[in-house]
DRENPA-3360 file (N, C-alpha, C; in nm, 2 decimals, always signed):
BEGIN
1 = XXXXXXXX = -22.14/-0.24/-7.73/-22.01/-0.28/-7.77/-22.03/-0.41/-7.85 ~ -21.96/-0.42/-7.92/-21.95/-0.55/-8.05/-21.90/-0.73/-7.94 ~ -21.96/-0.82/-7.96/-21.98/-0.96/-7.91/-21.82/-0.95/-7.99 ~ -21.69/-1.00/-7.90/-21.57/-1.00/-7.94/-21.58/-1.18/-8.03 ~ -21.67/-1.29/-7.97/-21.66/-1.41/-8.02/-21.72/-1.40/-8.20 ~ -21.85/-1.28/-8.16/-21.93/-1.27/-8.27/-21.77/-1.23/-8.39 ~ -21.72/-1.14/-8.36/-21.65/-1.03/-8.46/-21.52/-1.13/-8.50 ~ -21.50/-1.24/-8.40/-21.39/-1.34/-8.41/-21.46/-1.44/-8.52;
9 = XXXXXXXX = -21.55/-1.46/-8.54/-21.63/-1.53/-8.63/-21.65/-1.50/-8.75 ~ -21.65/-1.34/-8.74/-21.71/-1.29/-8.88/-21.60/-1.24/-8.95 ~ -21.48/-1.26/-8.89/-21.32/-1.18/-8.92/-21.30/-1.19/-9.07 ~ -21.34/-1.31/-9.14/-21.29/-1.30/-9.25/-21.39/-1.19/-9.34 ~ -21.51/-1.20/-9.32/-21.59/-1.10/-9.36/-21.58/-0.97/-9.35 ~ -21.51/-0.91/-9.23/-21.50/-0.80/-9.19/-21.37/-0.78/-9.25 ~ -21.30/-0.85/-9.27/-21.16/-0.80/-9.37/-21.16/-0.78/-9.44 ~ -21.24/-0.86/-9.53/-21.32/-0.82/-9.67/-21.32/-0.72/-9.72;
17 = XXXXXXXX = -21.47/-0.69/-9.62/-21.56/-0.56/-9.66/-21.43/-0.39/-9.59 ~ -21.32/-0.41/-9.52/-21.23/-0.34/-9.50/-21.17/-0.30/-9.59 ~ -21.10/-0.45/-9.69/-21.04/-0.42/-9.79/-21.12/-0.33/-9.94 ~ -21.23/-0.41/-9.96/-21.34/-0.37/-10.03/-21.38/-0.21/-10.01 ~ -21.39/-0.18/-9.90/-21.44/-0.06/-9.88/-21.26/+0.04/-9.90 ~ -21.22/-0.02/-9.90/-21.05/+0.10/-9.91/-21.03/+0.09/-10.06 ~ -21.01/-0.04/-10.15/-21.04/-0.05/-10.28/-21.09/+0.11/-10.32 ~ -21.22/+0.05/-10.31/-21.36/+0.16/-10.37/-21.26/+0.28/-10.33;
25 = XXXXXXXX = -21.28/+0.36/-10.21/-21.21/+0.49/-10.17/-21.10/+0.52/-10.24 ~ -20.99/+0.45/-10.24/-20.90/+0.46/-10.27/-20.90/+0.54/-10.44 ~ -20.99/+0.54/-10.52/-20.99/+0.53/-10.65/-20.99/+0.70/-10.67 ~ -20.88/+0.76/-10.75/-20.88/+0.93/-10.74/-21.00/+0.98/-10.83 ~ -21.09/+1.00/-10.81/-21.21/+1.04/-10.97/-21.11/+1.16/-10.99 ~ -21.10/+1.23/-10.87/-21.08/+1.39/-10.88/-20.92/+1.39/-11.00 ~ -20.86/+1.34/-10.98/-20.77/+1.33/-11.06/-20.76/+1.26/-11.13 ~ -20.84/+1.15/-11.19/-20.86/+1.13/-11.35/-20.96/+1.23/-11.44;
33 = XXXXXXXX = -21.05/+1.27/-11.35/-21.15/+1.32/-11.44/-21.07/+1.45/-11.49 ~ -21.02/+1.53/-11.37/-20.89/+1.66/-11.42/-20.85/+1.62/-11.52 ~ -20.76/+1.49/-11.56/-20.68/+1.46/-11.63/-20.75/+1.42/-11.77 ~ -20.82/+1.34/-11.77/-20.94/+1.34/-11.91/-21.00/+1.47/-11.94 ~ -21.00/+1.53/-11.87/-21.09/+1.71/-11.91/-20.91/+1.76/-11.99 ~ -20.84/+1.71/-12.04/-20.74/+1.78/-12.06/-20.67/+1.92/-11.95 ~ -20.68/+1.88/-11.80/-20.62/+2.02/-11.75/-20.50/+1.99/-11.64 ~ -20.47/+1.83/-11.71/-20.31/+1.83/-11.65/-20.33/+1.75/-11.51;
41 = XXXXXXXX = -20.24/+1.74/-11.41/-20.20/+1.62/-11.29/-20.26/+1.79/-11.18 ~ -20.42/+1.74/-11.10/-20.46/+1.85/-11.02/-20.38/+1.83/-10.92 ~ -20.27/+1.77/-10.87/-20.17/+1.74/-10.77/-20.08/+1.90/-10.79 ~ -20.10/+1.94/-10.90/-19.98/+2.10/-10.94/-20.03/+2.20/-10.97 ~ -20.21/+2.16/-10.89/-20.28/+2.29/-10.91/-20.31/+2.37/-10.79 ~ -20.34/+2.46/-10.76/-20.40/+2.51/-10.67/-20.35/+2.46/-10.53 ~ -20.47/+2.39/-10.42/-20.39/+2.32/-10.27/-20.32/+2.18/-10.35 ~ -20.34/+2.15/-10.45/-20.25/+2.02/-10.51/-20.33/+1.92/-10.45;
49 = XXXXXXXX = -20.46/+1.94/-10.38/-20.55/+1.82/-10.32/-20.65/+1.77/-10.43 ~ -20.69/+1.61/-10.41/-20.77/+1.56/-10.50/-20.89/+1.52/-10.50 ~ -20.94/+1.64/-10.40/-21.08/+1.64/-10.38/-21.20/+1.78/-10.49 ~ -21.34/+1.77/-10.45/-21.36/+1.86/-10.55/-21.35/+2.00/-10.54 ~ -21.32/+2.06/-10.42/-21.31/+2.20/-10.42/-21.14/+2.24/-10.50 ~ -21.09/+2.16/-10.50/-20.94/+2.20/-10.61/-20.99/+2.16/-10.76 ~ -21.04/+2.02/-10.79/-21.12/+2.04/-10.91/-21.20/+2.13/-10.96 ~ -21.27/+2.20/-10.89/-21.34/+2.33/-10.93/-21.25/+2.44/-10.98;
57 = XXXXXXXX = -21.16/+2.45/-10.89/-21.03/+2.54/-10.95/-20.95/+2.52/-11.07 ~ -20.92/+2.34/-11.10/-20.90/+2.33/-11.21/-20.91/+2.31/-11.33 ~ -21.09/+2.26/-11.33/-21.16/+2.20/-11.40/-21.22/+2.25/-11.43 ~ -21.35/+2.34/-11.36/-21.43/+2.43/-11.34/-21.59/+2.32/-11.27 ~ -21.70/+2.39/-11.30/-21.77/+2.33/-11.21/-21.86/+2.16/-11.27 ~ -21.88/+2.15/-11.35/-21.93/+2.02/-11.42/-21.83/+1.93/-11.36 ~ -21.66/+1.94/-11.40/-21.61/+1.83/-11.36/-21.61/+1.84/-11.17 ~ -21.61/+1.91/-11.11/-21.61/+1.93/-10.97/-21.75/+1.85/-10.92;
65 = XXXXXXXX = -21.88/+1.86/-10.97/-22.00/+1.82/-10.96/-21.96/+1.67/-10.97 ~ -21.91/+1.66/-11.05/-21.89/+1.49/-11.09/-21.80/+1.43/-10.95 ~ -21.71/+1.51/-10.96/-21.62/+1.41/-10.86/-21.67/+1.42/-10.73 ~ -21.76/+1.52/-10.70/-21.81/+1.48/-10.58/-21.91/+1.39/-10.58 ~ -21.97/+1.36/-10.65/-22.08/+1.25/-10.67/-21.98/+1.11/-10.65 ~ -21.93/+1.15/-10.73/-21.82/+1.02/-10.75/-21.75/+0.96/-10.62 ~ -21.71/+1.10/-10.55/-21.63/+1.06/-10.43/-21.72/+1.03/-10.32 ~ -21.86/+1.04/-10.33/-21.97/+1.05/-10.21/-22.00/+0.90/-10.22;
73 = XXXXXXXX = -22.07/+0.85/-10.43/-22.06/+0.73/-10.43/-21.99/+0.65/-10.41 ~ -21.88/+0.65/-10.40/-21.73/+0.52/-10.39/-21.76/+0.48/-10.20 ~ -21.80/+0.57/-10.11/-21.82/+0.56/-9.98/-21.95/+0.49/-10.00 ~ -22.06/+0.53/-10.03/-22.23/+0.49/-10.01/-22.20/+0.30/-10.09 ~ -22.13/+0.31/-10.23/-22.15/+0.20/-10.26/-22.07/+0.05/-10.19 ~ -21.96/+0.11/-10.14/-21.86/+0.01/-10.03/-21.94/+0.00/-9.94 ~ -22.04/+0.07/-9.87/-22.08/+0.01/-9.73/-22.21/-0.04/-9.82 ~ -22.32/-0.02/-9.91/-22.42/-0.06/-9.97/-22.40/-0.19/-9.98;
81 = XXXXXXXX = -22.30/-0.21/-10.06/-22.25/-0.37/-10.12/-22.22/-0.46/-9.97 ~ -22.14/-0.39/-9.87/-22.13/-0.50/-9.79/-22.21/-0.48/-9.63 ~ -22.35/-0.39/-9.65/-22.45/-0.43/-9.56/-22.51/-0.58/-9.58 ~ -22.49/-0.61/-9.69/-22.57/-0.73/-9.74/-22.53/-0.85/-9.59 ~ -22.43/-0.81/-9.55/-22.34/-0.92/-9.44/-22.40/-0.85/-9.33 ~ -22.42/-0.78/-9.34/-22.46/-0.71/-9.15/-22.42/-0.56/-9.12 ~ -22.48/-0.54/-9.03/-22.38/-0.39/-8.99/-22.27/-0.34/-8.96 ~ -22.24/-0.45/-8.91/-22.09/-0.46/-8.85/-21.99/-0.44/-8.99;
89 = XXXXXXXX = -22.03/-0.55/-9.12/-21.96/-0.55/-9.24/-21.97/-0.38/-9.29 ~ -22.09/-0.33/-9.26/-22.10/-0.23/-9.31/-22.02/-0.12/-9.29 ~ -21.98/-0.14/-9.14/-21.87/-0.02/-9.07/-21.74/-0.08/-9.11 ~ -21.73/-0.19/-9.10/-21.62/-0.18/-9.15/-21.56/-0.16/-9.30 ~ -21.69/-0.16/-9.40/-21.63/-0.09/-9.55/-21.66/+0.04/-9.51 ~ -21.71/+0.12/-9.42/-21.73/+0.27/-9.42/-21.55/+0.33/-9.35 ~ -21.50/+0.23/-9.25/-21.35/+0.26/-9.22/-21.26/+0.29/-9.33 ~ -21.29/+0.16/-9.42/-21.19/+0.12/-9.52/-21.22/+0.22/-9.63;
97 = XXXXXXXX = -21.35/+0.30/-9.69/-21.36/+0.35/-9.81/-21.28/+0.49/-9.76 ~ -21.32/+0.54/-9.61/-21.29/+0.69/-9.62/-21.13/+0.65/-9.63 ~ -21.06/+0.57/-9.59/-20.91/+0.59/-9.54/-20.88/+0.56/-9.61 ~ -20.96/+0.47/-9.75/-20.87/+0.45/-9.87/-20.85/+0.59/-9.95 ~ -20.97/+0.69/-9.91/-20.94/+0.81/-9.97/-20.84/+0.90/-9.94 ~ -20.85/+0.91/-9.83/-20.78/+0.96/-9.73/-20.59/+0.89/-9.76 ~ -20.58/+0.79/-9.78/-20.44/+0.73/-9.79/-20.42/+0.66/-9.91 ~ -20.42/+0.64/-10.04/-20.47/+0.61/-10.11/-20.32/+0.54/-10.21;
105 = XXXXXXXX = -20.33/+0.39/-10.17/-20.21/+0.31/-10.19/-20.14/+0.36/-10.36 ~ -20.23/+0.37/-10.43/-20.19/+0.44/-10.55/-20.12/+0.55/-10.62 ~ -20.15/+0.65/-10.48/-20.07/+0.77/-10.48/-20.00/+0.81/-10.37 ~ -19.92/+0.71/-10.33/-19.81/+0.67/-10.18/-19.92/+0.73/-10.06 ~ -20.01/+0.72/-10.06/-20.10/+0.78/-9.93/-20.11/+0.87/-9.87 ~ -20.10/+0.93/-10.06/-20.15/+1.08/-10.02/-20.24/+1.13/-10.10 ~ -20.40/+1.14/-10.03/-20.51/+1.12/-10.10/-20.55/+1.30/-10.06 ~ -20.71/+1.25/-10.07/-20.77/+1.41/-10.02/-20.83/+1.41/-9.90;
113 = XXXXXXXX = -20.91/+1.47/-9.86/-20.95/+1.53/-9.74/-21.08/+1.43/-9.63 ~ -21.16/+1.39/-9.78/-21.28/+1.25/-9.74/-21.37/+1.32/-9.68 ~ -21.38/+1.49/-9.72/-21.53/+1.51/-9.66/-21.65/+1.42/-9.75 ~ -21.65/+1.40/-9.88/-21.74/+1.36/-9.96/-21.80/+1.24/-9.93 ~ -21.70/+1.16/-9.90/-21.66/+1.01/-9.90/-21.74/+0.97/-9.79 ~ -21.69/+1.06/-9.68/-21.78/+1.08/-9.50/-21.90/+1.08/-9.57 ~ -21.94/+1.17/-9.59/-22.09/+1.21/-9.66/-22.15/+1.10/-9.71 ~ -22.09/+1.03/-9.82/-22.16/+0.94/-9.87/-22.17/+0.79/-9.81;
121 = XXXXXXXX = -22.10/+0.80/-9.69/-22.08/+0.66/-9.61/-22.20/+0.69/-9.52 ~ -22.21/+0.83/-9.41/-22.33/+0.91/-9.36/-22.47/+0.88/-9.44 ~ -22.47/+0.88/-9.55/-22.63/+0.85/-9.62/-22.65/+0.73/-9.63 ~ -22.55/+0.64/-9.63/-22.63/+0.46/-9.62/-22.60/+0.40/-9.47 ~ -22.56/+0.45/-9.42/-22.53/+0.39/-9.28/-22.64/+0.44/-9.20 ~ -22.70/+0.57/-9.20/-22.79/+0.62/-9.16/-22.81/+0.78/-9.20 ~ -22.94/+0.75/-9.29/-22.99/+0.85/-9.37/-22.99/+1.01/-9.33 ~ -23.09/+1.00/-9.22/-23.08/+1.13/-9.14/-22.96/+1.20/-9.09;
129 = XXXXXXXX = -22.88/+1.09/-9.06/-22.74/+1.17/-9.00/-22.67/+1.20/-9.10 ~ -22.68/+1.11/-9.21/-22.58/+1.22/-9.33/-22.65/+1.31/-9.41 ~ -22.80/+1.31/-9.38/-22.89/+1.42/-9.45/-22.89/+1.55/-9.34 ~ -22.88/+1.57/-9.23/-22.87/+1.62/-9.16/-22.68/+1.68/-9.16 ~ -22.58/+1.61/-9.19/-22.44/+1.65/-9.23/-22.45/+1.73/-9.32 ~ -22.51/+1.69/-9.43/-22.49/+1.79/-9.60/-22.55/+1.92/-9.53 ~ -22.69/+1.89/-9.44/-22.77/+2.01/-9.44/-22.68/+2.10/-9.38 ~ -22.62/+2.09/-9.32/-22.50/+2.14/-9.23/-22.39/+2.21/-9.28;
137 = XXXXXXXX = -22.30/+2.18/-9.44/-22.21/+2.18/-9.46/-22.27/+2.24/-9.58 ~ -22.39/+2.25/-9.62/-22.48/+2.35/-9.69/-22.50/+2.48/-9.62 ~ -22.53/+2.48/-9.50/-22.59/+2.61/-9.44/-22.46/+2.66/-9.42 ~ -22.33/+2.62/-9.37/-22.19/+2.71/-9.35/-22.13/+2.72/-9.43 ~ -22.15/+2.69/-9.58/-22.14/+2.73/-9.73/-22.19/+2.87/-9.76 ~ -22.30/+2.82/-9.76/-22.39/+2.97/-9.83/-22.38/+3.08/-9.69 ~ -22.37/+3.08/-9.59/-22.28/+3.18/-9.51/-22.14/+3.21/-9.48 ~ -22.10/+3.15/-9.51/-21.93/+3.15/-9.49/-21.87/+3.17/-9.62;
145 = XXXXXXXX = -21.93/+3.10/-9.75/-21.85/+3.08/-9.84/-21.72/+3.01/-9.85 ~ -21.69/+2.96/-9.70/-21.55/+2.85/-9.68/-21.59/+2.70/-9.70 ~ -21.54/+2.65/-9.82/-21.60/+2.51/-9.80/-21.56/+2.44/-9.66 ~ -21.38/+2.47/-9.64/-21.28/+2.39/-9.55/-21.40/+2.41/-9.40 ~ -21.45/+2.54/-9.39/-21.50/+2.54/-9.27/-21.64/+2.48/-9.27 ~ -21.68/+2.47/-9.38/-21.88/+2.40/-9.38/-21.83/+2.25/-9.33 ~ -21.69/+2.20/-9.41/-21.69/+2.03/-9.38/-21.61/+2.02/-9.24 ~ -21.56/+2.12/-9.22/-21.53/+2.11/-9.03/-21.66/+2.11/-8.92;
153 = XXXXXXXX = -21.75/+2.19/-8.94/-21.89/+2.19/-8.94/-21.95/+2.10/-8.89 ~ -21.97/+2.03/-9.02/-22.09/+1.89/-9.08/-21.99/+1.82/-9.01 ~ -21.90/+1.78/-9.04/-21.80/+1.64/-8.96/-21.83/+1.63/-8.85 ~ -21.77/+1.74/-8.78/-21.80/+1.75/-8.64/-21.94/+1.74/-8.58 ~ -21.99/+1.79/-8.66/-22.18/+1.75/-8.61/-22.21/+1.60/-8.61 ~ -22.09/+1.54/-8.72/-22.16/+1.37/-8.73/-22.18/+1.30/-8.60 ~ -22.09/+1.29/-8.53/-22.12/+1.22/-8.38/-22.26/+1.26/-8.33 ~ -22.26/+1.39/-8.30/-22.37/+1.45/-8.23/-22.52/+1.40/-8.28;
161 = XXXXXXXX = -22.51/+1.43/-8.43/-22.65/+1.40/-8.50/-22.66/+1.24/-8.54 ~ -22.58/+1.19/-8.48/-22.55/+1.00/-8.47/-22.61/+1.00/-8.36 ~ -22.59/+1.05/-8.22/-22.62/+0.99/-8.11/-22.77/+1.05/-8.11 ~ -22.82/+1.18/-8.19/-22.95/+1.21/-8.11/-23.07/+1.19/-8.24 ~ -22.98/+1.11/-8.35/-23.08/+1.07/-8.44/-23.06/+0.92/-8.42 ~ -22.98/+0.81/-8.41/-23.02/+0.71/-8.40/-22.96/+0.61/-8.28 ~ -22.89/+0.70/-8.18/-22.86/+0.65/-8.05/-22.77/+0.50/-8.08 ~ -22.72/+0.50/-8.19/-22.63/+0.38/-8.19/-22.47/+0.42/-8.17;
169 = XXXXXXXX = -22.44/+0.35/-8.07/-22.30/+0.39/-8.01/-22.19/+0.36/-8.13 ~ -22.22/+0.28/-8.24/-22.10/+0.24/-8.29/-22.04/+0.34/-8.41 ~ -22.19/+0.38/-8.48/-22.24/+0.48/-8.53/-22.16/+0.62/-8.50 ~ -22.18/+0.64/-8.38/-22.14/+0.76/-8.29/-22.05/+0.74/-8.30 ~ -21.93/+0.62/-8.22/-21.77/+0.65/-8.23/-21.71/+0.62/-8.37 ~ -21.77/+0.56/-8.46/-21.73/+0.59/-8.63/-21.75/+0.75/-8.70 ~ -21.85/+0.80/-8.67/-21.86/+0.92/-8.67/-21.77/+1.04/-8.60 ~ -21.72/+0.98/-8.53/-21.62/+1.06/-8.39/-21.47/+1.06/-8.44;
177 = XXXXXXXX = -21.43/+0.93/-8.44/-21.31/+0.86/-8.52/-21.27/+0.93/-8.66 ~ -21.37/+0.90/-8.75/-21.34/+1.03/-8.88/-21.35/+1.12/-8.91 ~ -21.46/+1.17/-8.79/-21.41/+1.35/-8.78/-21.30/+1.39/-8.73 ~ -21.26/+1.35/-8.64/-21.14/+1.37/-8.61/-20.93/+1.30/-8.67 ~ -21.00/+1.26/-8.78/-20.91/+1.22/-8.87/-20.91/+1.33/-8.96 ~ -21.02/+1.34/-9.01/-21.04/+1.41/-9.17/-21.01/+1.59/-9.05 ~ -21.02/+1.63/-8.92/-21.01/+1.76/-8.91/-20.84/+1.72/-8.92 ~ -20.73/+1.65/-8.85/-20.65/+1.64/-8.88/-20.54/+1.66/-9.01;
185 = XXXXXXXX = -20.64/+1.59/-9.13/-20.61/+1.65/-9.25/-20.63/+1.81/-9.32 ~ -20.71/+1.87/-9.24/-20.76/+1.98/-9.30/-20.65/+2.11/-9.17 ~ -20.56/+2.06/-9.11/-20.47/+2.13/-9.00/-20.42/+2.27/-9.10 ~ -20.39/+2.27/-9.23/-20.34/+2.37/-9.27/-20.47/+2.48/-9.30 ~ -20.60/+2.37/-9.32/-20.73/+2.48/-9.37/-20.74/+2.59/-9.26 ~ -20.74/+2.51/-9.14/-20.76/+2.56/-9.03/-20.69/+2.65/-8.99 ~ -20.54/+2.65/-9.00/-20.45/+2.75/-8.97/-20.49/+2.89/-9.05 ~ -20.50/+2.88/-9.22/-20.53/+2.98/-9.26/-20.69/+3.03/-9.28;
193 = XXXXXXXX = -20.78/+2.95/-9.23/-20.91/+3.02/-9.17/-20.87/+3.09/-9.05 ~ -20.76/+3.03/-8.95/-20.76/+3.15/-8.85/-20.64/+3.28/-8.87 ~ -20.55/+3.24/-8.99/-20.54/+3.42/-9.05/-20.61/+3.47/-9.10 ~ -20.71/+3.44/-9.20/-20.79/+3.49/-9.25/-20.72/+3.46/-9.41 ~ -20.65/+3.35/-9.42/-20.59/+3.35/-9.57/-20.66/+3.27/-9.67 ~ -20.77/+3.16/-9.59/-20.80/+3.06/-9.65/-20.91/+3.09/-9.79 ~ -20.88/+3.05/-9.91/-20.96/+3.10/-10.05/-21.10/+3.08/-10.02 ~ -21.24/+3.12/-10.04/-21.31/+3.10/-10.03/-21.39/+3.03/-10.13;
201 = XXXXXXXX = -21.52/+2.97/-10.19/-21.58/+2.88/-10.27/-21.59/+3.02/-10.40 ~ -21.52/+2.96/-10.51/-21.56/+3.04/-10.62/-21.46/+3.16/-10.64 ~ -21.38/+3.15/-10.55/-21.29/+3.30/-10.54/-21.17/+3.29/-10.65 ~ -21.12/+3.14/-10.72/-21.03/+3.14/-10.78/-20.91/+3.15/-10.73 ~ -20.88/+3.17/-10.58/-20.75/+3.18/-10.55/-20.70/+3.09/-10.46 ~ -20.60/+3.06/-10.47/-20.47/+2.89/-10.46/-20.46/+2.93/-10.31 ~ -20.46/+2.78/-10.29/-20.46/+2.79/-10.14/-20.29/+2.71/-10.12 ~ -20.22/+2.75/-10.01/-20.10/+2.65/-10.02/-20.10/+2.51/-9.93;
209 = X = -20.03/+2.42/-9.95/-20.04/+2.34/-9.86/-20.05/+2.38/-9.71;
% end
């Protein structure tokens, strides 16, 4: 557990790198790049989400490629920039980037889903566990062909492959904490994975809210 005097000390830092890390998140690629590719506001496309599996639907796959890069770096570079302070700074820009995506003051806070975002906060905070996430959210891809269910998957593996790749408790309940946020966001995927309605990767067909 965190030195309460230490974290009383470092408060203005840690607010910082909160804000800083929500900043970065916050930023829609998925729905500028839509919007520069000429194919209109992806908010009235498909699930209306501004992440990249609806960009693929509206964009097609170059700009979908991009925004996930995009949305993986906005996570990796918020905690990158403010490891320079400590680890502690560093969780707390990994809080602030996914929930800036996730809530996203620009678009009344209503952002996308933050599997990417996870992912790319997972690769600088510790390597293996978010190399070990993608590998995850890769393998229930290419069998399933559900993206909604590969990043239910990989999320939920983040705790696990936190505690038995680097045994850091803080690690673990930050990994715990946004899996179980971002499964909260995904409550409609999940309903129609369990009718069997939910679109699959590449299938072209609209998912509803």
């Amino acid at each position: 557990m965190p030195d309460p005097i230490a974290w009383g000390a470092a408060g203005p830092y840690l607010a910082a790198a909160f804000v800083l890390g929500y900043l970065l998140g916050s930023v829609p690629f998925g729905l500028v790049l839509t919007f520069l590719a000429g194919k209109g506001d992806l908010r009235k496309v498909g699930s209306g989400n501004i992440g990249a599996t609806n960009v693929l639907r509206a964009a097609g796959k170059p700009i979908a490629a991009l925004t996930l890069v995009l949305d993986a770096g906005k996570g990796a570079a918020a905690v990158a920039v403010a490891w320079q302070w400590g680890p502690d700074t560093a969780l707390m820009a990994a809080y602030g980037s996914v929930l800036g995506h996730l809530f996203p003051v620009w678009l009344k806070f209503s952002g996308g889903k933050g599997v990417a975002t996870t992912l790319g906060v997972h690769l600088v905070m510790a390597w293996p566990v978010g190399a070990a996430c993608c590998g995850a959210w890769l393998l229930v891809a290419a069998v399933t062909r559900y993206s909604s269910l590969a990043a239910l998957v990989a999320l939920a593996l983040g705790p696990v492959f936190a505690w038995y790749l680097t045994a850091d408790i803080q690690l673990v309940q930050y990994a715990a904490i946004i899996a179980a946020i971002v499964w909260l966001r995904h409550a409609g995927n999940i309903k129609r994975l369990l009718t069997g309605t939910e679109p699959k990767i590449g299938s072209g067909k609209r998912a509803s809210h």
